[in-house]
BAZADO-628020 format. One record per atom (N, C-alpha, C): residue in one letter; atom name; x negated, y negated, z negated. Coordinates in steps of 0.05 Angstrom, whole numbers, plus 5000, padded with zeros to 4 digits. Each point is the difference from the previous one (the first is absolute). Layout:
! residues N
SITE   type   atom   east   north     up
SITE      A     CA      X       Y      Z
...
//
This chain:
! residues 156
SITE   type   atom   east   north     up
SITE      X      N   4039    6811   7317
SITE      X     CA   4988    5003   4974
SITE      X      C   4977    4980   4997
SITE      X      N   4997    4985   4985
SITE      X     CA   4976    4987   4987
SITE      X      C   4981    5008   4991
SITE      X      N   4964    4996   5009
SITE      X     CA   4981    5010   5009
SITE      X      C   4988    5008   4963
SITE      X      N   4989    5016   4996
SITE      X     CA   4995    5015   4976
SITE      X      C   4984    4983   4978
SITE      X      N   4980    4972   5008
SITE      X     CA   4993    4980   4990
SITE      X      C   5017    4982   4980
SITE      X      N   5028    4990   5022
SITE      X     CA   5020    4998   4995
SITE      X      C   5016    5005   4977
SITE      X      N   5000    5033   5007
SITE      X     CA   5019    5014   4975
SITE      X      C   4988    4994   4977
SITE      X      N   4975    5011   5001
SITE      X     CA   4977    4997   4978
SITE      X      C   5004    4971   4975
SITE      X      N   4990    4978   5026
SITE      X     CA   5007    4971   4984
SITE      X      C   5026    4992   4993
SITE      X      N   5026    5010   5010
SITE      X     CA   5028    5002   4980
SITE      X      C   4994    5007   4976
SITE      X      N   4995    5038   5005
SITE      X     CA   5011    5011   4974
SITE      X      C   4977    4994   4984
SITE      X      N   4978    4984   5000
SITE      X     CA   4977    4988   4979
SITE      X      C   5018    4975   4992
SITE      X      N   5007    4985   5017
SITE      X     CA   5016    4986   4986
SITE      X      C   5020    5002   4983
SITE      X      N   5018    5019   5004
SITE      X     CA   5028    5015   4984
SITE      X      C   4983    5001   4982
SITE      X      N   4981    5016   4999
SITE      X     CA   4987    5013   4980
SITE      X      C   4995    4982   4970
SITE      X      N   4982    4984   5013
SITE      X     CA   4994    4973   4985
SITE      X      C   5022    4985   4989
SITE      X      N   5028    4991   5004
SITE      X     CA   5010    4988   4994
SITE      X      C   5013    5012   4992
SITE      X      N   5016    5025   4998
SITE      X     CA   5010    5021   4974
SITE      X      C   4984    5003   4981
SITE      X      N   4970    5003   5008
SITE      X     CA   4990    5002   4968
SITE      X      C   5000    4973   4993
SITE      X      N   5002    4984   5006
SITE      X     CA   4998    4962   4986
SITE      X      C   5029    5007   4981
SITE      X      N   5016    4998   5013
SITE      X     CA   5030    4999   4991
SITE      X      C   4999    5018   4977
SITE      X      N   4995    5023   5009
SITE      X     CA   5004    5025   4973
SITE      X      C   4976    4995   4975
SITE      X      N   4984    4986   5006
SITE      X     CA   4963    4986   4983
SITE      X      C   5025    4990   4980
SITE      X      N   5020    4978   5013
SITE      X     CA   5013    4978   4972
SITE      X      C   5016    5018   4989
SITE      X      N   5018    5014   5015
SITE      X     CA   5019    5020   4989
SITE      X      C   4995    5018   4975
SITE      X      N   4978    5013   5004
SITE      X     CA   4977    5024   4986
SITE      X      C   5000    4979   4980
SITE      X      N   4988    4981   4999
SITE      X     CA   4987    4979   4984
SITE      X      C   5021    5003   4974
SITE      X      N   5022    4990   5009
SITE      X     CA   5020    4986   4982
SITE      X      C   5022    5035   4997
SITE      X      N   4981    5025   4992
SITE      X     CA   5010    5009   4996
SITE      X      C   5032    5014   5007
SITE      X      N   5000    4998   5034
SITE      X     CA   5013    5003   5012
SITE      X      C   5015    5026   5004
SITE      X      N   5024    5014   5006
SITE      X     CA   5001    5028   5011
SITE      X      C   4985    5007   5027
SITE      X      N   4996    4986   5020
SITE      X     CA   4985    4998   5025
SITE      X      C   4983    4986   4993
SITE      X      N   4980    5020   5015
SITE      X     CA   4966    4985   4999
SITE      X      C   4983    4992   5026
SITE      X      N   4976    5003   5000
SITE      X     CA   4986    5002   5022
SITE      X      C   5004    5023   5026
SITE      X      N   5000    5028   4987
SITE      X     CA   5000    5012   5021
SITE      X      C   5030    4998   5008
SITE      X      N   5030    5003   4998
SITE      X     CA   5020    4997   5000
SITE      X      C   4999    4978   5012
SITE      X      N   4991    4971   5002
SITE      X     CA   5004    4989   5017
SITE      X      C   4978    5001   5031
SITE      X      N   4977    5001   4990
SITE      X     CA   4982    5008   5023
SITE      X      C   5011    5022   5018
SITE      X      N   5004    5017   4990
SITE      X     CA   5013    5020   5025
SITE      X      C   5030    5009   5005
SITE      X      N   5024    4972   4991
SITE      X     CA   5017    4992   5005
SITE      X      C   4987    4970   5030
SITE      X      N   4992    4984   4997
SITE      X     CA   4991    4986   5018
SITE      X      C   4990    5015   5024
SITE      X      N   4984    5029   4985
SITE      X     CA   4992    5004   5029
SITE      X      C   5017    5008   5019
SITE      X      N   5019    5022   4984
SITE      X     CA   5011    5005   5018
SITE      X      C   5025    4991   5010
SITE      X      N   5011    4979   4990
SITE      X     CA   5018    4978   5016
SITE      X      C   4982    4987   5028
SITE      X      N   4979    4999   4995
SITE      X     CA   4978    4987   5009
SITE      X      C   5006    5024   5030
SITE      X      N   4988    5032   4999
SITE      X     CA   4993    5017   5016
SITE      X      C   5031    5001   5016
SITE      X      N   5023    4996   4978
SITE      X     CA   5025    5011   5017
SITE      X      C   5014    4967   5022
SITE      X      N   4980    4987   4992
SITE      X     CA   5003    4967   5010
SITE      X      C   4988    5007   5033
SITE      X      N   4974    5008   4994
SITE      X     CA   4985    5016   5022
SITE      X      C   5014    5013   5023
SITE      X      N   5013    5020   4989
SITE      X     CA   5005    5025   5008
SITE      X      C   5031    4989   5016
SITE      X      N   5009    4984   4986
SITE      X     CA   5031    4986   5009
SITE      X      C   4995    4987   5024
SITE      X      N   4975    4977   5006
SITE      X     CA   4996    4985   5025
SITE      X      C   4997    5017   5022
SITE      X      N   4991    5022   4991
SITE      X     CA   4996    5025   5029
SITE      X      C   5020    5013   5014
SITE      X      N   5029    4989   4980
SITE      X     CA   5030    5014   5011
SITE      X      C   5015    4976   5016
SITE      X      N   5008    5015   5019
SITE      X     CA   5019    4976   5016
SITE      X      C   5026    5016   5009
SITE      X      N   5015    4988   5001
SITE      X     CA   5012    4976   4997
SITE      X      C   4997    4986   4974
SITE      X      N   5004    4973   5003
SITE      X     CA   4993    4987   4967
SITE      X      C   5024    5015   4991
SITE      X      N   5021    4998   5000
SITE      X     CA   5024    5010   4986
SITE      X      C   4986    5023   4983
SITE      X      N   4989    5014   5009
SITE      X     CA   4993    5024   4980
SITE      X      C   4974    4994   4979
SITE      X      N   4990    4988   5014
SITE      X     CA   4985    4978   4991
SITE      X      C   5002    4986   4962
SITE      X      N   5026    4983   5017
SITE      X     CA   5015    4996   4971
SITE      X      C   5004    5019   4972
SITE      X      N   5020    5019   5020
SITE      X     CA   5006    5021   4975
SITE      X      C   4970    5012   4987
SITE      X      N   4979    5007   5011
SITE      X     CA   4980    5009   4983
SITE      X      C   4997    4979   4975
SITE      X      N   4997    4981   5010
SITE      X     CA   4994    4977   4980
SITE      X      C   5016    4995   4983
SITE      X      N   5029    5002   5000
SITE      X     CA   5025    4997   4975
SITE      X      C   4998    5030   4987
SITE      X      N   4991    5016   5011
SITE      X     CA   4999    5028   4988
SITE      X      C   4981    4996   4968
SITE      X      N   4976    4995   5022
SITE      X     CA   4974    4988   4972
SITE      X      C   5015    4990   4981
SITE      X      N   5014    4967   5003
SITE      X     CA   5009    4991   4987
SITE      X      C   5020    5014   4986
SITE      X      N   5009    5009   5004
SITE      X     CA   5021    5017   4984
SITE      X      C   4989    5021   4983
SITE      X      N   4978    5014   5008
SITE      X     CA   4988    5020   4977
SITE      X      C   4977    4987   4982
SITE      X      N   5000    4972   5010
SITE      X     CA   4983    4989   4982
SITE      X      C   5018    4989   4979
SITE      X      N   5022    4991   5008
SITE      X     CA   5014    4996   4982
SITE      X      C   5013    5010   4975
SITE      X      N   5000    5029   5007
SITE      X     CA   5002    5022   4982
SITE      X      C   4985    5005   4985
SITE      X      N   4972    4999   5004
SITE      X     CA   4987    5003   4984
SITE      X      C   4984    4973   4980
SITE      X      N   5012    4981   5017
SITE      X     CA   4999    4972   4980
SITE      X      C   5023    5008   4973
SITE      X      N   5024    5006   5010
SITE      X     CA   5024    5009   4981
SITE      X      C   4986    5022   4979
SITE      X      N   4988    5018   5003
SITE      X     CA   4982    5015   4982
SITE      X      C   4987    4983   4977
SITE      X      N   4989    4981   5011
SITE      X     CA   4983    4983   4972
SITE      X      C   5022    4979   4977
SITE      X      N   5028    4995   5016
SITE      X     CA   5008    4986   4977
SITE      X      C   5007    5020   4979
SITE      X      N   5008    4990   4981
SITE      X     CA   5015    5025   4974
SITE      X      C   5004    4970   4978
SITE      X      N   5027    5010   4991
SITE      X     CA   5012    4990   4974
SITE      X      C   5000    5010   4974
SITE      X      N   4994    4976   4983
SITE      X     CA   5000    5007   4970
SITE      X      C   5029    4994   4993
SITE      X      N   5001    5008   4970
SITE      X     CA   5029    4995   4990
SITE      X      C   4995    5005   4967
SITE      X      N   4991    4968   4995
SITE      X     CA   4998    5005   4961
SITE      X      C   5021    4994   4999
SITE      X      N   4984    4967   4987
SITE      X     CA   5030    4974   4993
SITE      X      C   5011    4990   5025
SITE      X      N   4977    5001   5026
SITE      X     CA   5019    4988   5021
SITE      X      C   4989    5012   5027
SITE      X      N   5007    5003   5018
SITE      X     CA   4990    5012   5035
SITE      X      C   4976    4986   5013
SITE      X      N   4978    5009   4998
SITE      X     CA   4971    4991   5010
SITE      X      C   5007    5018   5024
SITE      X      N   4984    4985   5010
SITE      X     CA   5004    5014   5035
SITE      X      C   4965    4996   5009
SITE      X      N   4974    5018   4999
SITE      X     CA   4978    4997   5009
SITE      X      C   4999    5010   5028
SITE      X      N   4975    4997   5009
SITE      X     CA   4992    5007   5031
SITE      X      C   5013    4990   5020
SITE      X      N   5018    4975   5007
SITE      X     CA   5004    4980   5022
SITE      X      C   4981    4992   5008
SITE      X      N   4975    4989   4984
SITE      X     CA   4978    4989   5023
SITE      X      C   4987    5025   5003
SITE      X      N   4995    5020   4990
SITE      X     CA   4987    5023   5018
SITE      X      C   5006    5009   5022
SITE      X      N   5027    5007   5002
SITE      X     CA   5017    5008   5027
SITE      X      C   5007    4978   5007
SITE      X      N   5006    4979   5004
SITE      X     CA   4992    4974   5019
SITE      X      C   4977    4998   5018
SITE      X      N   4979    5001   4976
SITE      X     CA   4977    4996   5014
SITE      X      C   4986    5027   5020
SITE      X      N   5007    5021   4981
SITE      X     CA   5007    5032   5029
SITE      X      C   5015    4991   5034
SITE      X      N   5015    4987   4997
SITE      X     CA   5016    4996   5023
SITE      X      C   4982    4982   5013
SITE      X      N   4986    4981   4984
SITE      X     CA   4988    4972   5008
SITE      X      C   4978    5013   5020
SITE      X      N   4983    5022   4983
SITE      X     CA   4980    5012   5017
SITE      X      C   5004    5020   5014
SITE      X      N   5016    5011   5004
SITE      X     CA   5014    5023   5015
SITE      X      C   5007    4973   5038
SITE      X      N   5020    4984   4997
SITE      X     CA   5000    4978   5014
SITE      X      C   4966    4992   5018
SITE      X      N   4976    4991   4981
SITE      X     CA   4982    5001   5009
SITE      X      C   4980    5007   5015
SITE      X      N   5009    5035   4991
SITE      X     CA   4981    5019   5019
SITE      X      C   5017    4996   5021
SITE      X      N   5022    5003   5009
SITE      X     CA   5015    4997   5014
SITE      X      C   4983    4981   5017
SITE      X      N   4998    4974   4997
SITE      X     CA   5000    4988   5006
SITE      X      C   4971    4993   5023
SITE      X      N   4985    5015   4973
SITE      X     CA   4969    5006   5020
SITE      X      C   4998    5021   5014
SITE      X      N   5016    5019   4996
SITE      X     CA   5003    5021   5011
SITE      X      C   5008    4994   5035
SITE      X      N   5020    4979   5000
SITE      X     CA   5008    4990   5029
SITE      X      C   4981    4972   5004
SITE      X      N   4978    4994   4994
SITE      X     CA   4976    4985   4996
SITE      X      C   5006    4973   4999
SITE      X      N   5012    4989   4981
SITE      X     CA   5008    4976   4986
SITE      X      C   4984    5005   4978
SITE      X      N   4973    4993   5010
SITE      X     CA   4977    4999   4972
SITE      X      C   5002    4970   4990
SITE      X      N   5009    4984   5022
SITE      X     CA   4990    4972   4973
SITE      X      C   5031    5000   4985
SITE      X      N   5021    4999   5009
SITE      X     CA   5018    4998   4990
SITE      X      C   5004    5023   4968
SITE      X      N   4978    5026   5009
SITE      X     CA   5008    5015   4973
SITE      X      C   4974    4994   4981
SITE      X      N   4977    4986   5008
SITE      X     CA   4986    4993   4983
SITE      X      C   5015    4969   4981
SITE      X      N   5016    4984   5015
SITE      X     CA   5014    4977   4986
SITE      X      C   5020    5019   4980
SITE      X      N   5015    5008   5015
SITE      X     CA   5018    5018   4976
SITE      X      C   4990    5008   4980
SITE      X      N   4971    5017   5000
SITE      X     CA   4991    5019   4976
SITE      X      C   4999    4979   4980
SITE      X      N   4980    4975   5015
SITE      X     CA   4989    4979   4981
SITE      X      C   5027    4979   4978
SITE      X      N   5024    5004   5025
SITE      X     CA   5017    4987   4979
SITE      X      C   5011    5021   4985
SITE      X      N   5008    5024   5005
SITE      X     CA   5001    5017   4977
SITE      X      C   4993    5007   4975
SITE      X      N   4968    4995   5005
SITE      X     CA   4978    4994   4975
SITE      X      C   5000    4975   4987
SITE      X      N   5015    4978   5012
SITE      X     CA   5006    4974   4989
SITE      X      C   5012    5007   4987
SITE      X      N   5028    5004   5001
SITE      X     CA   5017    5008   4995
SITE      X      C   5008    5022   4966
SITE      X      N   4979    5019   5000
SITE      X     CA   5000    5017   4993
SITE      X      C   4979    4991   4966
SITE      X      N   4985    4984   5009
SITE      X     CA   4978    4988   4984
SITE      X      C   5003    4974   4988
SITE      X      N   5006    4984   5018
SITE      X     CA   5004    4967   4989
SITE      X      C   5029    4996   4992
SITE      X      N   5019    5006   5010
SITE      X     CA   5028    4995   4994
SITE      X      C   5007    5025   4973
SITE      X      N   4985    5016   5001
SITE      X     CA   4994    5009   4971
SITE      X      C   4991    4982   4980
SITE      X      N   4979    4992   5008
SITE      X     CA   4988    4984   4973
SITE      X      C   5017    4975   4992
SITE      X      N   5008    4979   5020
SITE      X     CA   5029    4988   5001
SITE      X      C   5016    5003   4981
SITE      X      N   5010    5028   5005
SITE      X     CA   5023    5010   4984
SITE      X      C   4996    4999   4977
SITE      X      N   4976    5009   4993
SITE      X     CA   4992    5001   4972
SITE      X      C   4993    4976   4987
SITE      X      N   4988    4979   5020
SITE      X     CA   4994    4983   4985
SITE      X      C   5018    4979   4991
SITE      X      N   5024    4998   5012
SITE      X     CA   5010    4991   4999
SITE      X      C   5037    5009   4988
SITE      X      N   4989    5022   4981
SITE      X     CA   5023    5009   4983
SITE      X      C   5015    5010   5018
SITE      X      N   5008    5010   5024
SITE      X     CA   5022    5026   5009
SITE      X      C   4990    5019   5000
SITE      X      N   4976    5008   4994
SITE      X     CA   4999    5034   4998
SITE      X      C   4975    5014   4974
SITE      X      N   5016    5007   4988
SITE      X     CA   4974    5015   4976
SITE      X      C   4981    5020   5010
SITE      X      N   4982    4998   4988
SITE      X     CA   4976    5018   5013
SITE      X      C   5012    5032   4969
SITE      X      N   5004    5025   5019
SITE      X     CA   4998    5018   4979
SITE      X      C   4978    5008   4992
SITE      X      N   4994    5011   4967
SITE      X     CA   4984    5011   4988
SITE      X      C   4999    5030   4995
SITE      X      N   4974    5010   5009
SITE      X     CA   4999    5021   4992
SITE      X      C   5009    5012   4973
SITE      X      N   5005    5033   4999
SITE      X     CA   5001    5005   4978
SITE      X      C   4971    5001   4975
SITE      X      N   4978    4997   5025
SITE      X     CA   4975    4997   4974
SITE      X      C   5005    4965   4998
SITE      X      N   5003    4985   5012
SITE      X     CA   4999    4965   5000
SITE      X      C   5018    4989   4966
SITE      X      N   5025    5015   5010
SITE      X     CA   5025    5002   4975
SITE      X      C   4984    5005   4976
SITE      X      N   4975    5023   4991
SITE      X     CA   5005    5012   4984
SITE      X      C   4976    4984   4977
SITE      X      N   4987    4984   5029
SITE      X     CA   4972    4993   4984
SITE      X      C   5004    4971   4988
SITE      X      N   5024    4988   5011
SITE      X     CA   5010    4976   4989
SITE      X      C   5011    4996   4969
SITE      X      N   4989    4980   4992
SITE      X     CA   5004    4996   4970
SITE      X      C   5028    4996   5001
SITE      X      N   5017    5012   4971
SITE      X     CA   5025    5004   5006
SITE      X      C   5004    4977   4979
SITE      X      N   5020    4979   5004
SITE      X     CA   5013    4973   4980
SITE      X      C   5026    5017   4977
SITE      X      N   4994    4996   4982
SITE      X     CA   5024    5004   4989
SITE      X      C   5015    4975   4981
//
C-alpha cells in the first residue's frame, strides 16, 4: 500500500483535474459538471490505487477494464437523440471526455502524475481551443439560448 501522504497527493490531484474538466463542461452548459466529474476522477483515481495493491497483474488488469467498462456506461447515459427535420445526436464530447477522465484517475491513481497532468492539459486544449477553431472557422454553430433567440431583432 502507498504511504497516506501519497494517497492524499493523488486523490488532490484527481480532485483538481475533474473539477478543471467538469469547470468547461458546467460552463458550456453541459449534462456533466464539476462534481460528476471531480468525483468520477476520484474515484477511478482510488480504484487505480486500490488495483496496484492486487497481484497477480492479471487481476490487476480486469479491475481496470471493469472501470472502463462502467465508465463507459455511464458515458452512454449522456448521449441522447433528437428527431425534428433530421437526427442530432448530443453528448459525444461529454461521454468522451467522461472516459477521457475516468482513464486519468486511473492513471494517477497507479502514479503516472506527469503523464495525467499532460493528458488533463491536452484535454482542456482540446475541449477549449479546438472549440473555438470550429467555430471560427465555420464547422460548428454556437447554440442559442432560448432567452438569446428571443431578445434578437426578428427580419422580416
Amino acid at each position: 500500500m502507498i504511504p497516506i501522504s501519497e494517497f492524499i497527493i493523488r486523490m488532490l490531484l484527481s480532485f483538481a483535474i475533474g473539477l478543471a474538466i467538469g469547470f468547461e463542461r458546467q460552463f458550456r452548459n453541459r449534462h456533466a459538471g464539476m462534481r460528476t466529474f471531480a468525483v468520477l476522477c476520484m474515484a477511478s483515481c482510488l480504484l487505480g490505487i486500490l488495483s496496484s495493491s492486487i497481484s497477480p497483474p492479471v487481476e490487476r488488469s480486469s479491475v481496470l477494464i471493469a472501470v472502463l467498462a462502467g465508465m463507459s456506461f455511464l458515458g452512454a447515459g449522456v448521449i441522447h437523440k433528437e428527431k425534428n427535420k433530421e437526427l442530432v445526436i448530443y453528448g459525444l464530447t461529454t461521454s468522451t471526455t467522461l472516459l477521457m477522465t475516468s482513464a486519468i484517475g486511473i492513471a494517477i491513481g497507479l502514479g503516472y502524475l506527469t503523464i495525467s497532468i499532460i493528458s488533463a492539459l491536452l484535454t482542456l486544449i482540446c475541449l477549449i481551443f479546438v472549440r473555438f477553431f470550429e467555430v471560427k472557422v465555420g464547422l460548428k454553430r454556437i447554440k442559442k439560448t432560448d432567452e438569446e433567440a428571443k431578445s434578437e431583432p426578428k427580419i422580416s
